[in-house]
Structure formats: C-alpha cells, structure tokens
DRENLUM-277207 format. One record per residue (C-alpha): residue in three letters; z, y, x. Coordinates in steps of 0.5 Angstrom, whole numbers, always signed. Each point is the difference from the previous one (the first is absolute). Layout:
N
<r 'ala',<Z,Y,X>>
...
***
This chain:
429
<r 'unk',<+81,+47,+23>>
<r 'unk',<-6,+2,+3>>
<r 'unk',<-7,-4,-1>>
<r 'unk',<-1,-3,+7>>
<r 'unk',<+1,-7,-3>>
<r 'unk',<-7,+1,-3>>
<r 'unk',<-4,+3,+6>>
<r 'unk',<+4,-6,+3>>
<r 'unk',<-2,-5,-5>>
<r 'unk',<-8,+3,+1>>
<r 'unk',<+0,+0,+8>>
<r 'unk',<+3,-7,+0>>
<r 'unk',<-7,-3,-5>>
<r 'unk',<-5,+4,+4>>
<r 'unk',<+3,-4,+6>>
<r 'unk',<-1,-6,-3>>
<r 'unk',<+7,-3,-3>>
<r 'unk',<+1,-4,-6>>
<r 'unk',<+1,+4,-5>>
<r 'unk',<+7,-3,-2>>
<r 'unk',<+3,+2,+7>>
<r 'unk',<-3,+6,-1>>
<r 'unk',<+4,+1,-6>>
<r 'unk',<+7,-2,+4>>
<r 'unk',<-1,+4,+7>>
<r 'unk',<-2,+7,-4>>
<r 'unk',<+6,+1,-4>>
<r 'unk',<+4,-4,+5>>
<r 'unk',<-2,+5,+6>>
<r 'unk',<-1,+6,-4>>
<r 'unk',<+8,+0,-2>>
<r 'unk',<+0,-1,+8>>
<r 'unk',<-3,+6,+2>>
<r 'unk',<+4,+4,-6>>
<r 'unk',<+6,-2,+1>>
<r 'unk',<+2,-3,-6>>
<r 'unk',<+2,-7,+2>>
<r 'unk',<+4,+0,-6>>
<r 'unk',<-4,-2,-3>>
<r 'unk',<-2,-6,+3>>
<r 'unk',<+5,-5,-6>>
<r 'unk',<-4,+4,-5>>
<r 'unk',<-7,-3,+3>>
<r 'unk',<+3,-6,+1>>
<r 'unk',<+1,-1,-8>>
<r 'unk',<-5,+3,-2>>
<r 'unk',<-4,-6,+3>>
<r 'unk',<+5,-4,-2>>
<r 'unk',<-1,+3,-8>>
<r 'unk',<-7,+0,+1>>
<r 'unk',<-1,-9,+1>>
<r 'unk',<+6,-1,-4>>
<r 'unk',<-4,+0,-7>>
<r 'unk',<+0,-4,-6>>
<r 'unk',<-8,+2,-1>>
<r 'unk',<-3,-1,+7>>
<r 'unk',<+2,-8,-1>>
<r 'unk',<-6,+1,-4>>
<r 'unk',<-4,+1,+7>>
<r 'unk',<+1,-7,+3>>
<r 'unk',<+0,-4,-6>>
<r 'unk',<-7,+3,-2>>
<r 'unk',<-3,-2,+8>>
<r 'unk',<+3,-7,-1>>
<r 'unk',<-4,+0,-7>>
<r 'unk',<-6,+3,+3>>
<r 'unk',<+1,-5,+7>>
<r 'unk',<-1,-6,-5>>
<r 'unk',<-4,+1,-5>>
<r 'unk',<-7,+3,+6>>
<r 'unk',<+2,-7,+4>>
<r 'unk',<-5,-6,+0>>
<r 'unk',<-5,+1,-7>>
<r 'unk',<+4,+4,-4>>
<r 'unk',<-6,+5,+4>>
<r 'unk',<-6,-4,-2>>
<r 'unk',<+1,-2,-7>>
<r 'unk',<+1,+8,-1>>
<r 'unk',<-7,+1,+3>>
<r 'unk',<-4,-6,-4>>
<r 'unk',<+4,+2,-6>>
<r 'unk',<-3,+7,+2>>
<r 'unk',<-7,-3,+1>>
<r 'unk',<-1,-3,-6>>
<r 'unk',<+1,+7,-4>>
<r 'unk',<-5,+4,+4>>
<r 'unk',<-3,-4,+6>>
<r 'unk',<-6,+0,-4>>
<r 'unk',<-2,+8,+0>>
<r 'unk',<-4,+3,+5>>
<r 'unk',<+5,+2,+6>>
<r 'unk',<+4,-7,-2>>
<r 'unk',<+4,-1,+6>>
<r 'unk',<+3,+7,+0>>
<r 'unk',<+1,+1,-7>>
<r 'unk',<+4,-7,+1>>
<r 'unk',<+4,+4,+6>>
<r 'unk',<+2,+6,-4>>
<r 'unk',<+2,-5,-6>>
<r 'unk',<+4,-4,+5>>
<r 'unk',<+4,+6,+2>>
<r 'unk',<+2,+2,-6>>
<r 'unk',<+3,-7,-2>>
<r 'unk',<+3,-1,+7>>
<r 'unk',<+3,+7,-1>>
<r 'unk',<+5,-3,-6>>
<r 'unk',<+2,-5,+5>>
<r 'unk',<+1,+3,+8>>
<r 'unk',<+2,+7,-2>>
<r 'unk',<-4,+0,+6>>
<r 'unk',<-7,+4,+3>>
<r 'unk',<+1,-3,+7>>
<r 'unk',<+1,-8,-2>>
<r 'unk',<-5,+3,-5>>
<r 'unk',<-6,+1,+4>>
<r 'unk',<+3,-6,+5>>
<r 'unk',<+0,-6,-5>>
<r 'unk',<-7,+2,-4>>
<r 'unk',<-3,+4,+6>>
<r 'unk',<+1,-7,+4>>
<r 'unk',<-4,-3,-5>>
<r 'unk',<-4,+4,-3>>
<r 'unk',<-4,+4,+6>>
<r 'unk',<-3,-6,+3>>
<r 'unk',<-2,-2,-7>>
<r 'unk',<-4,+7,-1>>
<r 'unk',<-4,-1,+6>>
<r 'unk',<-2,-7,-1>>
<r 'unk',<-2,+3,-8>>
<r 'unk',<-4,+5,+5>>
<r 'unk',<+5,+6,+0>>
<r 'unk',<+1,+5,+5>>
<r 'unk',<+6,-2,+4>>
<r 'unk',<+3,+7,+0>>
<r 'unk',<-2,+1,-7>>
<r 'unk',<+4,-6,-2>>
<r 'unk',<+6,+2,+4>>
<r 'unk',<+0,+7,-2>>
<r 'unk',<+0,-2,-8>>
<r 'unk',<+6,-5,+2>>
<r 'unk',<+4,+5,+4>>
<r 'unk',<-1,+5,-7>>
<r 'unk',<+2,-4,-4>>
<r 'unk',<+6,-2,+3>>
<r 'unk',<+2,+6,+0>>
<r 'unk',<+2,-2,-8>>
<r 'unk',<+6,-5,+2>>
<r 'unk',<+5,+5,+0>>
<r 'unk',<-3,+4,-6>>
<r 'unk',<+0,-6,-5>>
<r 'unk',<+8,-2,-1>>
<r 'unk',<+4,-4,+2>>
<r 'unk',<-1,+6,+7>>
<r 'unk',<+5,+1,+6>>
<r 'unk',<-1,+7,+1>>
<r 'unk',<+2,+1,-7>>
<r 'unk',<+6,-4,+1>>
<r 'unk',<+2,+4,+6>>
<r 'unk',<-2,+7,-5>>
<r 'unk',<+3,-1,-5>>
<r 'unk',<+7,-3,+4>>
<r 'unk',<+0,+8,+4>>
<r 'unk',<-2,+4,-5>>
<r 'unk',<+4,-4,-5>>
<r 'unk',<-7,-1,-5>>
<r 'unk',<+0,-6,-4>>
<r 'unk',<-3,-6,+3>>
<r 'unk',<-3,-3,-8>>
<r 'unk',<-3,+8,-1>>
<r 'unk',<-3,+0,+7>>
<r 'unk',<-3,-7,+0>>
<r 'unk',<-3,+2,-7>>
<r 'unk',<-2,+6,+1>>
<r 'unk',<-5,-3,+6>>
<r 'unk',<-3,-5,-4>>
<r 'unk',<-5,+5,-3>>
<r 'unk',<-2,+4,+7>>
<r 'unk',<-1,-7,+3>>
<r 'unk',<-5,-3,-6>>
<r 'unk',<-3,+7,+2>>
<r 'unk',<-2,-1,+7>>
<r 'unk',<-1,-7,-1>>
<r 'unk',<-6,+2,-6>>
<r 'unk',<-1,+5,+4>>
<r 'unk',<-2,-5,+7>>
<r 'unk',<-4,-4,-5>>
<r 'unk',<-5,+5,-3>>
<r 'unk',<-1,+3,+7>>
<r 'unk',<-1,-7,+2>>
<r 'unk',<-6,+0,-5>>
<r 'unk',<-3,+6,+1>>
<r 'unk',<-1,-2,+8>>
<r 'unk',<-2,-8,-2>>
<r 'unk',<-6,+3,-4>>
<r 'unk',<-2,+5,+4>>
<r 'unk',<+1,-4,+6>>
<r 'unk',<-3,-7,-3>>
<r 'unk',<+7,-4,+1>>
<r 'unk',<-1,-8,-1>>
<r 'unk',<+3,-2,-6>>
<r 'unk',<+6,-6,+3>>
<r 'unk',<+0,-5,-5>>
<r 'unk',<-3,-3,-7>>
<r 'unk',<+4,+2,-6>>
<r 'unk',<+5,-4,-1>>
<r 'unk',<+1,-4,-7>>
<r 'unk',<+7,+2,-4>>
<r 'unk',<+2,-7,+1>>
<r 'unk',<-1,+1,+8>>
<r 'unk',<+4,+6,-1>>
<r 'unk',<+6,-3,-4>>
<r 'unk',<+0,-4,+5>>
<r 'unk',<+0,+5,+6>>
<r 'unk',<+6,+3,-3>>
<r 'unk',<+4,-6,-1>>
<r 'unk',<+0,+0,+7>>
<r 'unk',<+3,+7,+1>>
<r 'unk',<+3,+1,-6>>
<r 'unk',<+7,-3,+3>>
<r 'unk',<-1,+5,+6>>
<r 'unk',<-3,+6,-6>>
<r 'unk',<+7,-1,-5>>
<r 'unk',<+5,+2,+5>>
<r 'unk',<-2,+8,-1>>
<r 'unk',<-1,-1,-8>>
<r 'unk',<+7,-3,+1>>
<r 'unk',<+3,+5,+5>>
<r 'unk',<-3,+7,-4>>
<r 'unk',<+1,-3,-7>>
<r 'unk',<+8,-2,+1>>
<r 'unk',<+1,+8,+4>>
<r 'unk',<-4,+4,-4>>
<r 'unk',<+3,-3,-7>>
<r 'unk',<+7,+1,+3>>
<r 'unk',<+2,-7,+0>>
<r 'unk',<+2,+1,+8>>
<r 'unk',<+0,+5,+6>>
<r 'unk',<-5,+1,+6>>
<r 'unk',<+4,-4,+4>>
<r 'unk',<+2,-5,-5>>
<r 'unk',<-7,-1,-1>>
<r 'unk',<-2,+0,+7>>
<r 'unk',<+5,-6,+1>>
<r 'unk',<-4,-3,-6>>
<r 'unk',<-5,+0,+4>>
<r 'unk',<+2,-3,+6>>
<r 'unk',<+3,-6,-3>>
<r 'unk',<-6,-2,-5>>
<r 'unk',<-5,+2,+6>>
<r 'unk',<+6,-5,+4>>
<r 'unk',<-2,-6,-5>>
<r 'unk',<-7,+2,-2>>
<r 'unk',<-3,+0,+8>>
<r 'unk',<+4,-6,+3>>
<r 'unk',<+1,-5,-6>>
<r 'unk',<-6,+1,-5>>
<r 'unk',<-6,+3,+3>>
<r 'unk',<+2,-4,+7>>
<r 'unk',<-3,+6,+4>>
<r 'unk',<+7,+1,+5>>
<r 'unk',<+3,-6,+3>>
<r 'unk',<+7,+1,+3>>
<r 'unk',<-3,+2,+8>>
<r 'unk',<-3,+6,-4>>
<r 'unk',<+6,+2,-4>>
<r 'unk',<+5,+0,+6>>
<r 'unk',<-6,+5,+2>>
<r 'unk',<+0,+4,-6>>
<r 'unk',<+7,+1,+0>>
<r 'unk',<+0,+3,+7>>
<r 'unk',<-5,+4,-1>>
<r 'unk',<+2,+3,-6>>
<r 'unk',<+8,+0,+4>>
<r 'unk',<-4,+4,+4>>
<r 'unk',<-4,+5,-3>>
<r 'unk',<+6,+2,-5>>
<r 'unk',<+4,+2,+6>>
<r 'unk',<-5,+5,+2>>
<r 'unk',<-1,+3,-6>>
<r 'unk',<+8,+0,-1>>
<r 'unk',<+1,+3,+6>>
<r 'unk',<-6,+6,-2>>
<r 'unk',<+4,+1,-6>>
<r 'unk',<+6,+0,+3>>
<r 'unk',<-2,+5,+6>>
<r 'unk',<-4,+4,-6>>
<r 'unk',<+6,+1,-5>>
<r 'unk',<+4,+3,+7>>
<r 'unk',<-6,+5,+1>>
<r 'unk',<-1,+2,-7>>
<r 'unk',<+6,+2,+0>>
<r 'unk',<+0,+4,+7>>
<r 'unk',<-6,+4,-4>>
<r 'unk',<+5,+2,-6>>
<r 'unk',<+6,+2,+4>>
<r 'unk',<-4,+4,+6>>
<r 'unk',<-3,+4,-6>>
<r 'unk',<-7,-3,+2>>
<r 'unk',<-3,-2,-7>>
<r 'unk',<+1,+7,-3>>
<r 'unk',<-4,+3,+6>>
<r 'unk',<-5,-4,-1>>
<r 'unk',<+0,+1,-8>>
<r 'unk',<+0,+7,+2>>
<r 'unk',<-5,+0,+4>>
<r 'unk',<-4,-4,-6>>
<r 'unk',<+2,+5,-5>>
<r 'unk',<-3,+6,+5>>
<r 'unk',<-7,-3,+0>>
<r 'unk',<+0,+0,-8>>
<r 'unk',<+4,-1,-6>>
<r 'unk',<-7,-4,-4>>
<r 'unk',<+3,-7,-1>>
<r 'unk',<-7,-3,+0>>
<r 'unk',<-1,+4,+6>>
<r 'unk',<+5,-3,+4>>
<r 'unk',<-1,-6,-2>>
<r 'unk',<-6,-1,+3>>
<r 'unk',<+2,+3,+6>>
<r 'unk',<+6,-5,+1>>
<r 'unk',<-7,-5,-1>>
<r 'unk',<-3,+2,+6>>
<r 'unk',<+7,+0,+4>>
<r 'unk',<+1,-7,-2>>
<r 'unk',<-6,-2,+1>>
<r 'unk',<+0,+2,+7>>
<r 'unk',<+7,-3,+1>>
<r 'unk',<-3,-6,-3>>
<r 'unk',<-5,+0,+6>>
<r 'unk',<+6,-2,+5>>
<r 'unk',<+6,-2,-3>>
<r 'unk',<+1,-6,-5>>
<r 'unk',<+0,+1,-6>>
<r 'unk',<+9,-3,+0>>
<r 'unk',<+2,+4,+5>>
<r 'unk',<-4,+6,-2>>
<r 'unk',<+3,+0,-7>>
<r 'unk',<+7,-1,+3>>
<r 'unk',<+0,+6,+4>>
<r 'unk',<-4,+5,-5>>
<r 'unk',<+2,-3,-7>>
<r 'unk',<+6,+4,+0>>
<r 'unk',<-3,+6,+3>>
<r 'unk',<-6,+1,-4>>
<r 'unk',<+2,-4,-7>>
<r 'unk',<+6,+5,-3>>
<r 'unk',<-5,+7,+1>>
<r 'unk',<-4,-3,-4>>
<r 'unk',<+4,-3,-5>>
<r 'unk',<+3,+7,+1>>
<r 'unk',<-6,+3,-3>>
<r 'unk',<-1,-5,-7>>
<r 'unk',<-3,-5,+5>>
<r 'unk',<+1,-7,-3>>
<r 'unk',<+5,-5,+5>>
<r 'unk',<-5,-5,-2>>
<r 'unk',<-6,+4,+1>>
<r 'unk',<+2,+3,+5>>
<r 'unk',<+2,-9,+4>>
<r 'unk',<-7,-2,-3>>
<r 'unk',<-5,+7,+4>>
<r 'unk',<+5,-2,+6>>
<r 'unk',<+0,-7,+0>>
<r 'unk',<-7,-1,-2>>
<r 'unk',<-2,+6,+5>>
<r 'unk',<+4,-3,+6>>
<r 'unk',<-3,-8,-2>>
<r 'unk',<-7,+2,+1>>
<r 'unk',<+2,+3,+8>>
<r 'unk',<+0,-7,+1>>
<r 'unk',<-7,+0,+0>>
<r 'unk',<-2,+6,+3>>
<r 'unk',<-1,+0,+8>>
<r 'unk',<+4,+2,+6>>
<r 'unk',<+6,-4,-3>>
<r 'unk',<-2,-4,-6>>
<r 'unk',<+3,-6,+0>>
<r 'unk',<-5,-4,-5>>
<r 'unk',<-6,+2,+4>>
<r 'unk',<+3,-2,+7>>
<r 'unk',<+2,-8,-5>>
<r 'unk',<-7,+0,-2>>
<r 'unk',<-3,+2,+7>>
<r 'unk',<+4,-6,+2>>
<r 'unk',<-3,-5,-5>>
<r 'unk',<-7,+2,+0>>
<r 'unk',<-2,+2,+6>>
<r 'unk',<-2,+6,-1>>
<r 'unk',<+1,+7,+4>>
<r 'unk',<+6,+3,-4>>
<r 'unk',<-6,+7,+0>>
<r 'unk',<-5,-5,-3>>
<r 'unk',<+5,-1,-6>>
<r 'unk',<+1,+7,-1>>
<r 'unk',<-7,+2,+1>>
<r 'unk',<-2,-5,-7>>
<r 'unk',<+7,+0,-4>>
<r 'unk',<-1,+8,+0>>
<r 'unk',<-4,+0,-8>>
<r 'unk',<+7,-4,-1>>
<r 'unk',<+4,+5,+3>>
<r 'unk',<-3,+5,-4>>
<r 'unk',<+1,-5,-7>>
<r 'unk',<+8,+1,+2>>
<r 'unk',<+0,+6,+1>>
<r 'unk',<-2,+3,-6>>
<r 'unk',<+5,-6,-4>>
<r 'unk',<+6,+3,+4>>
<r 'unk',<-3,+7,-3>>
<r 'unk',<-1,-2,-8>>
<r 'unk',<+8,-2,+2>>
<r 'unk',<+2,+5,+3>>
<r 'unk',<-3,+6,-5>>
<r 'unk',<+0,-5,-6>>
<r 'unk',<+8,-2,-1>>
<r 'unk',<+0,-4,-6>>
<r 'unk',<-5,-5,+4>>
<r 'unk',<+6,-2,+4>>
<r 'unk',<+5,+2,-6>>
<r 'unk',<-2,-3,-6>>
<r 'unk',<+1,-7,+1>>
<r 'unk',<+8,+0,+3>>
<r 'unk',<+0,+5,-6>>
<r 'unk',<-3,-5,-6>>
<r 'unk',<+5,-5,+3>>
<r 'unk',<+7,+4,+0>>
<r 'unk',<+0,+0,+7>>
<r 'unk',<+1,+8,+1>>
<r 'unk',<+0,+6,-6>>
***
C-alpha cells in the first residue's frame, strides 16, 4: 500500500477542508488510485472501532461539565475570589487574570471557553484600571493556553484513548507543568508592572472578604478536588469521573447556584451534542489514518528518517519540539495529536522515552499552538473579545511565550518534573 493517502490528506488542508473530511477522503481515494477497494470494509470498521469506546464517553460528559459550570456567575466568583488574593499588587488585574486561568483551567479543560469567559470580563476591566488593551488580551490569550494543561483536559483524554495511556497518569502528570507556566505567567507579570508602573487594582482585601469570596466559588472550585481526588485515588476511572462531574455540575449549576435556567440547559445540551460529535468523528476518522500510517509502513519511514539524523535521545527530542511547535502554528492541538500520536510516540518510546512524558512534551507543546499565530485559536477568541488586532496580541504576549516555551523545555529535559507525581500516587511504575 502506497502513501498517496498522506499527500492526499496534505493537498486537501492546503486547500482549506476541514481536517476530518480530510482525514476520510485521503485514505478513502488513495485505496482508489492503488487499486485496493478491498479494503474499503476494513476502513469502514476501523471508523467504526475508532467511535465505538468506553473512554472517549469521557469527552462529552466532560464538555457538559464544563458547559454548566462557565455559565451565568460561575465566571464572576472565580475572578472576585481571585481578586481578593492578589488584586492589591502592582499589576493587580493581570495577576488576577492568570490566577483566574489557572482556577478555570480545573473546571472547562478548555483554553478557548478560557479566554472567552475571563477575556469577556476581564479586558474591559484592565482598561478601565489603565492597562493597554492589547497587553490586557495578550496576558488572557496566555493564560488560556493553561486550560487544557491542568486536569480535567480533553486532549489528553483523546491521547491517552489513541495511544492507550492512562487518562489518571496523564491528568496527574499535567498538574505540575500547569502550575509551572501559571508561576512562571505571574512572576513575568511582576517584572513588567514594576518596570512599566502597572496600577494596582484594588485595597488589600480583609481575611473575612476573603472567606467570603471563596464561599461563593467554592461550590464552582470543589468540583475538580472531587474529580482529581476520586480518580487519582482509584476510587473510579477517567470516564467514570467525567460522568461525576457532568451530574454535580447538573445539580450544582441550575438548583444551587441558580446561574442556569431551563432555556439555557436546552442550550447547553445542544451545544455539548454538537461538539461531541465533531471530536467523535475526528476520532473516528483519525484512528482509520493511524491505522493506514502502520500497514503502508509510513511510521517506520519516519523513525528511520528520525534515527538517520541521530540516535542522541535529548537531540531528537528537542527537534521533535521544533517540529510540533511548527504543526502547532496551523492545526489544532486534537486533530494534531490525532494524526501524530501515533507516528512519533512509539519511536520515542522506543528509545526509553516515557509514554507519560513523552503524552506531556506533546500535549503541552501543541496547546501552546493555540496561542501562536497564523492559526492559533486562542488569539483569534481573544481578538474577538478585545477588540484587538490578533498582530497587537502577539507583539505584547511575546515575554509570555518565551515563559511557555522555556516551561515545556524544563519538561522536556527534566521528566521527573511531569513524572514524579503520577509515580508517588501509584499511577505508573
């Protein structure tokens, strides 16, 4: 079997169709042109295979989840809660945008609902306080990036099902490398406010403001300590926790804190029927190509290739950076893992490379795509919310990039950093 499905797959992104029909016309036309109709049951099943799984249920449950618990004022006690820690440092606002991410991050899973939910009232916030707008986008649209990093994480989800990684190791393994960025986001922020004389957004507020800012979140806040807790101790699986989440967020959302009326719920569902679909079908459509890249003998090509250039693990590693760094530039961070999981994760594993460490390099990696142009989701969201040219955003967000950048090398070259906690929990050996 020749690789004509790969060329195919490449001219059909370059002009301009959705990845997953690009996915299903590649394989589909290259058993065409060689011949090989027979095999058209084989894909068929594969798709099929590919869809029907016991841990991608974990998808939509997990969307659901997140879809309730950013609606109505779930977002708002995030940020006063946030603000009553940090909202009297120079630089306030910002400090209080990074800290929000990094609480969010545990609820949505998500940098695009990220950076529209806090964006949305953040930014007009930063201005009013006397922030430049685009330095106001650019520190949303780099924070957001943490959503998918700190557990519960779609893409991570979607690895571990393809690459058959535990869901518990992966989640525990991004909790340090999102910490990591989140510090790292907030002590650039520092630097910049005392160089640049940032305002300082608020009093300090008093511990009883503070109780009672995070009474108010802490409804929104438990639902991660109960979904971490219950799966890294063992007590239920990935999916199991996923449904967990989607019935307290279904309790929580519209009877307790009342931020979701019966009109929004019928929404909520839709939208979350929607998008399951989607990343369903990209599954689906991804597990059929992965499995062409094995037969056509296209993955030991590429390891060949890899291993011709040098056999020097940290080398290669670092290139592989490069490479998904690039990818990330113009393909999502799902689809990108989809498609290159399965190619690049076995010739490092190969070589001694852990399959958690390597899931972490990669995930993290193709999450900051999200926030580097020409395609990065994130900076288009944010774009929309501010107001701002996406090349503003950039301009301003490059100290943040650098802080991301140099996080995802630590992990990279220093495993036990991504390691050591799903070790101490039992979650790997």
């Amino acid at each position: 079997m020749s690789t004509a499905f790969f060329w195919i797959f490449i001219a059909l992104l370059a002009l301009g169709t959705p990845v997953v029909f690009a996915l299903l016309i590649g394989p589909g036309l290259s058993l065409v042109l060689d011949d090989q109709r027979q095999f058209f049951a084989t894909l068929l099943s594969r798709f099929y295979n590919g869809v029907d799984s016991f841990p991608l249920l974990a998808v939509p449950f997990f969307i659901l989840a997140g879809e309730l618990m950013n609606s109505g004022g779930i977002t708002r006690s995030i940020v006063n809660f946030s603000q009553s820690l940090i909202g009297h440092v120079r630089g306030g606002l910002a400090q209080v945008n990074i800290l929000s991410s990094m609480l969010f991050a545990g609820i949505s899973g998500s940098a695009v609902a990220d950076a529209s939910a806090i964006g949305k009232m953040l930014v007009p916030a930063m201005e009013q306080n006397g922030y430049k707008r685009s330095f106001a986008a650019a520190v949303t649209a780099a924070a957001a990036v943490i959503g998918p990093i700190i557990p519960p994480s779609g893409i991570m989800v979607l690895y571990g099902f393809v690459m058959n990684v535990s869901i518990g190791a992966l989640f525990a393994a991004g909790i340090v490398p999102g910490i990591m960025i989140g510090l790292g986001l907030m002590l650039t922020t520092r630097i910049l406010a005392t160089r640049n004389n940032l305002p300082v957004a608020s009093r300090r507020a008093t511990w009883r403001e503070r109780g009672q800012a995070f009474r108010k979140a802490a409804l929104a806040l438990v639902m991660p300590v109960i979904l971490l807790g219950g799966m890294l101790s063992g007590f239920f699986t990935a999916t199991e926790a996923a449904a967990v989440a989607a019935g307290y967020a279904i309790i929580v959302a519209p009877f307790v804190m009342r931020t979701v009326d019966f009109k929004e719920m019928k929404r909520i569902f839709v939208a979350t029927a929607m998008q399951s679909g989607v990343i369903l079908m990209l599954v689906g459509a991804a597990v059929t190509f992965a499995w062409l890249v094995t037969v056509s003998g296209m993955a030991n090509g590429i390891a060949s290739a890899m291993l011709g250039i040098t056999d020097n693990t940290t080398l290669l590693l670092f290139l592989v950076n490069l490479l998904l760094l690039l990818i990330g530039m113009f393909l999502d961070a799902g689809p990108a893992i989809l498609i290159l999981g399965p190619v690049l994760a076995p010739i490092f594993v190969e070589m001694g490379v852990h399959p958690v460490h390597f899931a972490l390099v990669m995930c993290v990696n193709l999450t900051l795509g999200l926030a580097t142009p020409p395609m990065g989701l994130v900076l288009f969201v944010t774009s929309s919310v501010s107001g701002v040219r996406v090349e503003s955003i950039v301009r301003a967000m490059l100290p943040f990039l650098a802080v991301e950048i140099a996080v995802l090398l630590l992990i990279t070259f220093f495993p036990s950093l991504t390691l050591a906690l799903p070790r101490w929990l039992g979650l790997i050996q």
